[in-house]
C-alpha positions in Angstrom: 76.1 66.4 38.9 74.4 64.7 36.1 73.9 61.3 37.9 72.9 63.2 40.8 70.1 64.8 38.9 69.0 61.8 37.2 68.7 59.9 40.7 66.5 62.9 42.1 64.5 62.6 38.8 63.9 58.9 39.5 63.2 59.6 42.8 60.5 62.1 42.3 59.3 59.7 39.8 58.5 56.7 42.5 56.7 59.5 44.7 54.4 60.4 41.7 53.6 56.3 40.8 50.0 55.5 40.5 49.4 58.8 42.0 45.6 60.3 40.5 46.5 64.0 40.9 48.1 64.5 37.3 44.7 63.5 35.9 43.1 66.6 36.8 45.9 68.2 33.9 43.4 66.8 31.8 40.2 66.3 33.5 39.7 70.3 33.9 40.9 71.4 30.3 38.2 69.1 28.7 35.8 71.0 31.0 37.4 74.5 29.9 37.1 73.5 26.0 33.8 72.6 26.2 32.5 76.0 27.9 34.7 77.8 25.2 33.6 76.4 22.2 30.2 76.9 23.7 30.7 80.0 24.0 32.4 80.7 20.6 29.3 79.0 18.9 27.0 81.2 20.8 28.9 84.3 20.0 29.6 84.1 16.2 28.1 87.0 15.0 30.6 88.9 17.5 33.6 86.7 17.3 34.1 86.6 13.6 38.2 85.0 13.6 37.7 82.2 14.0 40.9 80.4 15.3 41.9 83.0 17.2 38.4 83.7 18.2 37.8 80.2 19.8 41.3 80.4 20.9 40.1 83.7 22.9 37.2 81.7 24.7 39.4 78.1 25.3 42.0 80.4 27.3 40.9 83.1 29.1 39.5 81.0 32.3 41.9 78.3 32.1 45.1 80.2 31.9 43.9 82.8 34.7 42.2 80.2 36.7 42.7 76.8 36.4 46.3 75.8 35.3 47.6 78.0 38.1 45.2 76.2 40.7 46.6 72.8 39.0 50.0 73.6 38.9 49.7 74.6 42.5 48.2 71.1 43.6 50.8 69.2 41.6 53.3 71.1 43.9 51.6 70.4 46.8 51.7 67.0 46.1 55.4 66.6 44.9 55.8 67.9 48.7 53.5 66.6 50.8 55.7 63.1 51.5 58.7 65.6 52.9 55.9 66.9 54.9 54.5 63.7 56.5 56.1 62.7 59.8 60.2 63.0 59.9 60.7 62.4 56.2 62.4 65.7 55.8 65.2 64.1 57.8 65.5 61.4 54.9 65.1 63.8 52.2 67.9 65.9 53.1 70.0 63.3 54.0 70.0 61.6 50.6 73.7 61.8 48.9 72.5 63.7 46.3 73.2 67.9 46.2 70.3 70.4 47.2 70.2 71.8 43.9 69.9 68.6 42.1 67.1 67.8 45.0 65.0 70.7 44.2 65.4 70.6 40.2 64.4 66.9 40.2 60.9 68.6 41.8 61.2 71.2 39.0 61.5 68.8 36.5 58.7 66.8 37.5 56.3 70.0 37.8 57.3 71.1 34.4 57.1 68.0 32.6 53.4 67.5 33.7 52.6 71.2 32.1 54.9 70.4 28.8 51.8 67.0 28.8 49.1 69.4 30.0 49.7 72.1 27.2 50.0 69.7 24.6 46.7 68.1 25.3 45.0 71.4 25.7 46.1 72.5 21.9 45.0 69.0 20.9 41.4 69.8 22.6 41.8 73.5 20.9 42.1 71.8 17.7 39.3 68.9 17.8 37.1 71.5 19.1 38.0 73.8 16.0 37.0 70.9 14.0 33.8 70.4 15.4 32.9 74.1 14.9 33.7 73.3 10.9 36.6 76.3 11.0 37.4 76.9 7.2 40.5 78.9 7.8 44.4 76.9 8.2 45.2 76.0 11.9 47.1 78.8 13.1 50.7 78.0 13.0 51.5 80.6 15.9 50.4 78.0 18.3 54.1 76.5 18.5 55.1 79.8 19.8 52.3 80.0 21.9 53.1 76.8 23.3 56.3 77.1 23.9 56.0 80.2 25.7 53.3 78.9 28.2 55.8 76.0 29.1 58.0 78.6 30.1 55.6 81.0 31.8 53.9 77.8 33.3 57.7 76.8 34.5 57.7 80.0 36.1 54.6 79.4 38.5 55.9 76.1 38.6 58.6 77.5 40.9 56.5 79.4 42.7 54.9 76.7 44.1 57.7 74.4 44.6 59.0 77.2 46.8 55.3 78.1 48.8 54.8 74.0 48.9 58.0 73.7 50.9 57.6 76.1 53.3 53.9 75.6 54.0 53.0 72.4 55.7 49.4 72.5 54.5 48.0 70.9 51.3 45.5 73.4 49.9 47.4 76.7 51.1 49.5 77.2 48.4 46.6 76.0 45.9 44.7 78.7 46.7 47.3 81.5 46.6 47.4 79.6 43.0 44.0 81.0 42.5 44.3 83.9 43.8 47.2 84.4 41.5 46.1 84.1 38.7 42.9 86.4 39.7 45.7 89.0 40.4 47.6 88.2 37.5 44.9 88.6 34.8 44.0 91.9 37.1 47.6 93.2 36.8 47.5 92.1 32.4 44.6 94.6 32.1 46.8 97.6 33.7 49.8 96.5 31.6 52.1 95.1 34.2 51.7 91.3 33.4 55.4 91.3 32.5 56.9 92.1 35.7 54.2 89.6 37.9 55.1 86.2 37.6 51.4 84.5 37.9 50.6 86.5 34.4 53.5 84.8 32.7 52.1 82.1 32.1 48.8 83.6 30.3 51.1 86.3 28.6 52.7 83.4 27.0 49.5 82.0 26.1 48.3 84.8 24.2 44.6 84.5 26.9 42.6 88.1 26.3 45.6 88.9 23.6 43.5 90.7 20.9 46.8 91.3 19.1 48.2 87.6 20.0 51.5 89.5 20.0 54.0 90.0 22.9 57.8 91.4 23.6 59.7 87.7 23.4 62.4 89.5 24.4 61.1 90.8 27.6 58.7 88.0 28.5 61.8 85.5 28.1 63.8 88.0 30.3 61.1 88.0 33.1 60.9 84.6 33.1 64.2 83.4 33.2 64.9 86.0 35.8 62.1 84.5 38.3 63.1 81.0 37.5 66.8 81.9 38.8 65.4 83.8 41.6 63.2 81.2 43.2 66.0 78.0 42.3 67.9 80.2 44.5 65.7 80.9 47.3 64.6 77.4 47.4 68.1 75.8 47.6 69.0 78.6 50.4 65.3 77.5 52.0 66.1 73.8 51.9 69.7 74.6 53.3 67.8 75.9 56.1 65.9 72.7 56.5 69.0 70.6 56.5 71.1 72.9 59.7 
């Protein structure tokens, strides 16, 4: 199983060479920052906590908006060569198990928002240096980041399994978007735990005041949806291959 996994990762891997569309992971944060911290700077006499204040402005667009629209085109891609012609027919019939197949696309997806999150905390903190911030860098923001790889794994297999099923490119990109419009919609009322799309923002801490969450039931949620969609997306690919 482990060789099998390690062939799909390599795989996956060959697809993605040379390929331009993981650039974006860090083409559209820089853009986020630098609206933020403009923001922040323009807004000190109402944002008064610092960290946490510019923290407030460097996430609220990009977890709602952007990183589910990115996420969403890195999926597209990882499935657009099974799309092209009759190359679902050499997909499938590569010796390697479905599972394995799909979580070699999983891995991919996650590893490139595990890279994506670290450089947006490293623009979070250059930017809090350039504002001059006097307080210690917050050291929450492990726990933030770790939970927005996992929310961001979540979405991740959300559009692994819409990016299978729909032939075209930029469909599942925008139900991306439109996701994460609902998802910050769906925060607001206090059901961001139970929607997938908000999980990854929840994690976050984006428009958190308190910067405090139920681990306990945010790690539930997201486990649970992880399962559910691996699932639904070996039993979709099974399809495929009859």
């Amino acid at each position: 199983m482990y060789s099998s996994f390690t062939r799909a990762i390599k795989a996956e891997h060959l697809k993605l060479k040379r390929s331009p569309v993981w650039l974006a992971f860090f083409a559209l944060p820089v853009i986020s920052a630098f609206f933020g911290t403009n923001n922040y700077l323009m807004n000190q006499g109402i944002l008064q906590s610092e960290w946490f204040s510019l923290w407030s402005q460097h996430s609220l667009f990009l977890c709602f908006f952007f990183m589910p629209a990115l996420i969403g085109t890195f999926c597209s891609y990882l499935w657009r060569l099974e799309h092209l012609r009759t190359n679902w027919n050499s997909f499938l019939t590569t010796p390697v198990p479905l599972l394995c197949l799909y979580l070699g696309k999983l891995y991919q997806a996650v590893k490139i928002v595990i890279l994506g999150n670290l450089w947006i905390f490293l623009l979070y903190f250059l930017c809090g240096k350039l504002c001059a911030l006097t307080a210690p860098f917050p050291p929450q923001t492990l726990e933030w980041f770790l939970c927005g790889v996992l929310g961001g794994a979540v979405i991740c297999s959300i559009q692994l399994a819409l990016s299978m099923v729909i032939r075209s490119f930029a469909v599942p990109i925008g139900i991306g978007l439109l996701g994460g419009l609902a998802g910050m919609l769906l925060t607001n009322k206090g059901y961001g735990l139970l929607y997938p799309y908000s999980l990854y923002s929840i994690g976050m801490r984006a428009n958190n005041p308190k910067m405090e969450i139920d681990l306990k039931l945010f790690a539930i949620s997201s486990i649970f949806y992880m399962i559910l969609l691996c699932i639904l997306s070996v039993a979709g690919l099974r399809r495929h291959e009859q």
